[in-house]
N, C-alpha and C positions, 0 to 999 in steps of 0.2 A: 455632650454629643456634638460632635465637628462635622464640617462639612462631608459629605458625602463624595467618597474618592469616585465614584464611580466602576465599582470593581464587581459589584453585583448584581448581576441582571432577575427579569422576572416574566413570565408569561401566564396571561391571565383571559380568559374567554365568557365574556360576560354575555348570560341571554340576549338583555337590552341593557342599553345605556343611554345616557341622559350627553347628547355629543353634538355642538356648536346648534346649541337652540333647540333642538329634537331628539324625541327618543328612536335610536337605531339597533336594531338586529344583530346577533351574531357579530359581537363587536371583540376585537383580540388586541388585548393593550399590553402591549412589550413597556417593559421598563430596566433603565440601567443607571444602577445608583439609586441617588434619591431622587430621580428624573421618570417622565413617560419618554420614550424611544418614540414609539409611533402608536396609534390608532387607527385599529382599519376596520370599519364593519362590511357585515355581511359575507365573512368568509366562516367555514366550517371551523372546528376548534383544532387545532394541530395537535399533536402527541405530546402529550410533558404539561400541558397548558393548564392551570387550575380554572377549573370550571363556577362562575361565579353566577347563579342561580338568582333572578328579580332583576331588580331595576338597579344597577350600577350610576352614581351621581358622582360628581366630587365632590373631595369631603367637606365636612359641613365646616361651617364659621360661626362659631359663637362670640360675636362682636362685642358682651358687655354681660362681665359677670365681676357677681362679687362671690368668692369660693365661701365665707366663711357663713353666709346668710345659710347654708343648705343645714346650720344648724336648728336653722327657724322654721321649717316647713313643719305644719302639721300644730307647734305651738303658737305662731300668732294668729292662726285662723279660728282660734275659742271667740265666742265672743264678737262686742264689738268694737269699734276705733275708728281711731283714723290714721291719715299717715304719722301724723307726730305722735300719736300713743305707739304704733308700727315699732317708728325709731328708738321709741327706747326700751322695747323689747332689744332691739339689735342691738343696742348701748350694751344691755346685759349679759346677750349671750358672747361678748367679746373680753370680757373681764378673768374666760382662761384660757385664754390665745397667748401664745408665747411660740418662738420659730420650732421646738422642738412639737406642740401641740395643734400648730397651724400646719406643718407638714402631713401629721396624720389626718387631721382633716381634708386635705388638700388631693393627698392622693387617693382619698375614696370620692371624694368632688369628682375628681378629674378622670376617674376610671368611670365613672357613670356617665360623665361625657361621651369617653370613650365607646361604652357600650351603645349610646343613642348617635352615634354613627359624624361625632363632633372629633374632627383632627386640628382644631386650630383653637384655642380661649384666646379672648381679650378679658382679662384681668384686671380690673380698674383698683387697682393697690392704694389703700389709704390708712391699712395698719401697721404703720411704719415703727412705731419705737413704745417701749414698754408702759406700765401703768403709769399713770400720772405726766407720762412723756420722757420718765428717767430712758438715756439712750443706751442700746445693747450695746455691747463690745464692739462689735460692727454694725454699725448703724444701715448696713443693709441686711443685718438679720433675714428680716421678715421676709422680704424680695427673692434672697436666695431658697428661703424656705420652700416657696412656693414655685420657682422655676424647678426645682430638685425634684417636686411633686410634679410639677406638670411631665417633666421625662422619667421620673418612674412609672406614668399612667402611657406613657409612652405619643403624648402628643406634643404639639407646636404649642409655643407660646408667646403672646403677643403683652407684655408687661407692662401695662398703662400705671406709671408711676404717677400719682397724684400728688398736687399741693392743693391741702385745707392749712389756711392761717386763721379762721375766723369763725364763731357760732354763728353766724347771722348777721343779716342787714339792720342796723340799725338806725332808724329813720330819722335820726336828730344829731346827725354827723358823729357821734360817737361807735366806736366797733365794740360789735357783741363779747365777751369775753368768750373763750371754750369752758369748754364744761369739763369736770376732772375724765372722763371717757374720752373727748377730742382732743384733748391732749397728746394723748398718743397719736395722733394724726399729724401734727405741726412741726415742722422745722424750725419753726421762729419767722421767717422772710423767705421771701420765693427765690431770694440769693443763695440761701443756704439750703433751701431746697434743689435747685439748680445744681450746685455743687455737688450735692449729696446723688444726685441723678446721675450727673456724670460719672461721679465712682463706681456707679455699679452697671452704667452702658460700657465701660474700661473692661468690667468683667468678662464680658460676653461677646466682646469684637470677634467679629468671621464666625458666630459660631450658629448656623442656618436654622436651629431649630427656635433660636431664644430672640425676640427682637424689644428692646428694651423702647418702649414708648413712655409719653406725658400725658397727664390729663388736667383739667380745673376742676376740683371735686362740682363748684357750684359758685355761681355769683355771689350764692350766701356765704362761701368759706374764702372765696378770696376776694378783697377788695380789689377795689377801681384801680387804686396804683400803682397796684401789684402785676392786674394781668396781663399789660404789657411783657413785664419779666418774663414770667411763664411763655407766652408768644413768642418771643425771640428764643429761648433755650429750645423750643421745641425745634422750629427753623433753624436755630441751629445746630441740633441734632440730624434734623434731615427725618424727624419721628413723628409719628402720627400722632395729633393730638385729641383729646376728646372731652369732652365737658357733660355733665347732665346741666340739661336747658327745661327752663319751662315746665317743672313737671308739673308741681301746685301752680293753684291760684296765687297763693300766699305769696311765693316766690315773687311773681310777677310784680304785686303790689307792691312789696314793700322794694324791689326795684325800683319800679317807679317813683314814688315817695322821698327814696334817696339821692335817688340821680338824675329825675327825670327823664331816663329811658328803661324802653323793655330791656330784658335781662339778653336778646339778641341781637337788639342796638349797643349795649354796653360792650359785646366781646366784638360785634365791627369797631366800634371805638379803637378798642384795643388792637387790632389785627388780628383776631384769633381764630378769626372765618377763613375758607377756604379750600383747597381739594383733600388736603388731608387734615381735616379737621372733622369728626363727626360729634354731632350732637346728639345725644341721648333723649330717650324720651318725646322732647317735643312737642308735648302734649297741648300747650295752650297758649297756643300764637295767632297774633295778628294776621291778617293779610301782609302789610306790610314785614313783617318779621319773616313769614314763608318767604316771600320777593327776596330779601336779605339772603338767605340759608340760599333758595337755587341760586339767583346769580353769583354768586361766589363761589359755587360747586360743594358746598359744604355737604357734607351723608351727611345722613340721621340714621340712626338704629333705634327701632322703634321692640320695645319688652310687652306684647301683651296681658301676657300672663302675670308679668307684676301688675301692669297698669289696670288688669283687672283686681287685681288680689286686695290692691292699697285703693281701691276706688280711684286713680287718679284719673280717668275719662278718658276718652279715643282722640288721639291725634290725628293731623289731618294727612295719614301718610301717604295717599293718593293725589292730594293735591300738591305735595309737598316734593314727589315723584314728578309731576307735572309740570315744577317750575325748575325742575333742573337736579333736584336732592336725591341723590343714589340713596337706594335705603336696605340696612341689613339689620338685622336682627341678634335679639340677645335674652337668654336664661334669665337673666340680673338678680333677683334675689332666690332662684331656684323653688319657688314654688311648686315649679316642676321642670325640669330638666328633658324639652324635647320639641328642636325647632320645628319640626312636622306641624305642633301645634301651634307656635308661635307664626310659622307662616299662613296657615288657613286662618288665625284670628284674624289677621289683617283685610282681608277679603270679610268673614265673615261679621264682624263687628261693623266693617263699612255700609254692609247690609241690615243690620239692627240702626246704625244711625240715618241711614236714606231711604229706608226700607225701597231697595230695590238690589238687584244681584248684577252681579257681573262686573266688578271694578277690575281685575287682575285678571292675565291672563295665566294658566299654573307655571308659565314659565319662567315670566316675571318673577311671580314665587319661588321657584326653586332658585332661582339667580340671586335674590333677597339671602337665603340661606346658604349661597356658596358664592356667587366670584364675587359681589357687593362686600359679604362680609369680608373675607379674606382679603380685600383690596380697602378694607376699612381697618386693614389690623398691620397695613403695609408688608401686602404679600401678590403684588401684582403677578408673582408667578404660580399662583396658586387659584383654586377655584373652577378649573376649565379643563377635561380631559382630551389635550394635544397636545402634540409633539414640544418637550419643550419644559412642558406644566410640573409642578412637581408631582410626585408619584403618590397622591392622596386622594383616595378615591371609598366607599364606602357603596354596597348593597344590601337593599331593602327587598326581604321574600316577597313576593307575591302568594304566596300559599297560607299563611295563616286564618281562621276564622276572619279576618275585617278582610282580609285583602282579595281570597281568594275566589274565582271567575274573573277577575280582573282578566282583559285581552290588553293587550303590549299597543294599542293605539291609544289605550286611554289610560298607562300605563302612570303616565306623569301625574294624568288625575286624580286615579284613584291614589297615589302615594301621597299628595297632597293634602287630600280633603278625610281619607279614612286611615293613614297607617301612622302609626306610633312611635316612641324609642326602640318598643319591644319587638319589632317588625325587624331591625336592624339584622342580620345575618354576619356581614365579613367587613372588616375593618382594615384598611392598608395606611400606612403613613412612610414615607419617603421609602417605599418598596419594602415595606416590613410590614409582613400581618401583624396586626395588637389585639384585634380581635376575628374570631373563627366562631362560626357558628354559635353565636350568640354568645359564647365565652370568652371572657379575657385570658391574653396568654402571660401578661407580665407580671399582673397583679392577682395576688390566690385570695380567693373570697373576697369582692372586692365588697358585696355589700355587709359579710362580715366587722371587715376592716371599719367603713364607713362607722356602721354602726356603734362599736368601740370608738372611734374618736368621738360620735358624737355626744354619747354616756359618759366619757371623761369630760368631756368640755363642761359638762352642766354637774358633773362632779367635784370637780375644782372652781366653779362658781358657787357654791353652797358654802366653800372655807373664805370666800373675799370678802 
């Protein structure tokens, strides 16, 4: 998909919209290309104009997802665990991943995005090369597979290319080996990672909808004298980079142990802080480490719903907000698939840990879910419905059983606090509907689809 000649226009009349801070009325949004024209509320709907019915937002930003986890819902919740029993559930269900089985999984992933009202994934890619680590023909296999899926689900993709070289921290200056499943993750060196990034950001030049990004899987996967590397290719990409920080305890420690610093002291060390740098998670930081992450401008995107799922405990993402950390949100291992949820956790959870209400305002939240993310996945022209903005926009009914009496001053609220995926109504992505009326238009049956990949995946894991 190429850029947007600008040769098709669009008119659209939204009840209310969610427009510079506030929800407004009788709102008529022109668009030409993959652009908005203009925004105007409070005029009547003109002739021709699709009538968009609830609350129009911009479209959403799923800051931090891994597509293939969505094989795991519903199986690691038997039972009990932890995060490292978690993981090697996910060890297993990747054993029939291959580019032709990761796209069918990919594109019912991403059509369920789709349907929960998401026009943007960050992708945090780390299943780069076959069993054992033997490399595909094209060692961006996997990368394309999953861009190919993301535009058949017909949305944006923000491809956070990861280097893991490493199992783990090991606290007696020796490095962890991988394990025969992390293999498939490792390039050898963050050089040959580097390289290997490059070849596949070469794919994709000019082309609006795919923006090929980096990530540090984790201090645990890359060492000390690597992440410099990583830091400079990113910078020198001009790409956003993203790391998961701090989720365990565990982490932290054996950080500590090794280096003598937290694991958000190591990547200042390194330079890896900074405005396009977001940190995942988050979970379990110092004062001194918040300090670190705001002045530097670094986001965080904070995953409730994993952080619920895996036990790993409430980050401090209002104070984290307070020192400067832009903060978006992310699906990450699909537990459930629906930022609505993922933003009220954040308020709400703050409330379970202070026990008192009121940390966010619903605006803040929605801004968590659109221009934060979107501006964490390196789309500063996305996230914001004006002139200008791209043409991704998405509406949530107001009429269904949760929603319905809702009145249009408390409109932002009640979509924040009570409405769902399934609330989602109309879908537009660079002036093309993807979804109508709660239907996908590109992809036919998508939970179908879904379904079928995921019986195969656990099909072909039975023969390994």
């Amino acid at each position: 998909m190429m850029a947007d000649t600008g040769t098709k226009t669009g008119l659209w009349h939204a009840e209310a919209a969610y427009v510079a801070g506030m929800v407004e009325t009788d709102v008529l949004i022109e668009t030409a290309g993959d652009r908005i024209r203009s925004v105007t509320p409070g005029v009547p709907a003109p002739a021709g104009a699709v009538r968009l019915a609830g609350l129009t937002l911009p479209g959403l930003a799923n800051a931090h997802s891994h597509a293939f986890h969505r094989a795991l819902r519903g199986r690691t919740q038997v039972g009990e665990g932890t995060f490292w029993t978690w993981r090697e559930q996910m060890y297993e269900a990747m054993a029939g991943l291959n580019p032709d089985s990761y796209f069918e999984l990919a594109v019912g992933v991403f059509a369920e995005m789709a349907l929960a009202g998401i026009t943007t994934v960050g992708e945090f890619h780390y299943a780069h090369h076959d069993k054992g680590g033997a490399r595909y023909a094209d060692p961006n296999a996997m990368g394309h597979a999953l861009v190919r899926a993301a535009r058949t689900a017909g949305i944006r993709i923000t491809l956070l290319d990861t280097c893991y070289l490493t199992g783990g921290i090991d606290a007696v200056a020796k490095r962890s080996r991988l394990n025969s499943t992390q293999r498939r993750f490792s390039d050898g060196d963050a050089d040959a990672w580097a390289e290997r990034v490059e070849n596949l950001r070469g794919a994709y030049a000019d082309e609006s909808d795919v923006i090929i990004g980096t990530a540090i899987h984790s201090v645990r996967a890359v060492p000390k004298e690597q992440l410099g590397t990583v830091a400079a290719a990113a910078a020198k990409f001009e790409a956003p980079l993203h790391v998961h920080l701090s989720e365990q305890r565990a982490e932290n420690d054996a950080c500590l142990a090794r280096y003598r610093l937290t694991p958000a002291q190591l990547l200042d060390a390194a330079g890896a802080l900074g405005p396009k740098t977001t940190a995942v998670h988050a979970t379990h930081l110092s004062q001194a480490d918040i300090d670190l992450l705001g002045d530097s401008g670094t986001c965080v995107c904070m995953c409730p719903t994993t952080e619920r799922d895996l036990a790993d405990g409430i980050g401090a993402a209002r104070t984290l907000f307070e020192s400067g950390s832009p903060i978006s949100l992310g699906s990450d291992s699909q537990a459930v698939i629906d930022l609505f949820e993922e933003a009220r956790a954040m308020e709400l959870d703050e409330r379970l840990r202070t026990e008192r209400r009121g940390h966010w305002r619903s605006t803040d939240l929605l801004d968590a879910a659109t221009l934060a993310g979107q501006q964490a996945l390196g789309r500063p022209g996305a996230g914001r419905l004006h002139a200008g903005a791209l043409a991704d926009f998405v509406t949530v009914g107001l009429d269904s059983i949760r929603l319905t009496g809702t009145t249009l001053d408390v409109a932002a609220e009640s979509v924040i606090y009570a409405a769902t995926a399934a609330d989602v109504r109309h879908v537009v992505v660079g002036g093309d509907t993807i979804v109508r009326d709660g239907i996908h238009r590109l992809v036919d049956e998508p939970a179908r689809r879904l379904g079928a990949a995921i019986s195969a995946l656990y099909r072909r894991n039975v023969h390994v």
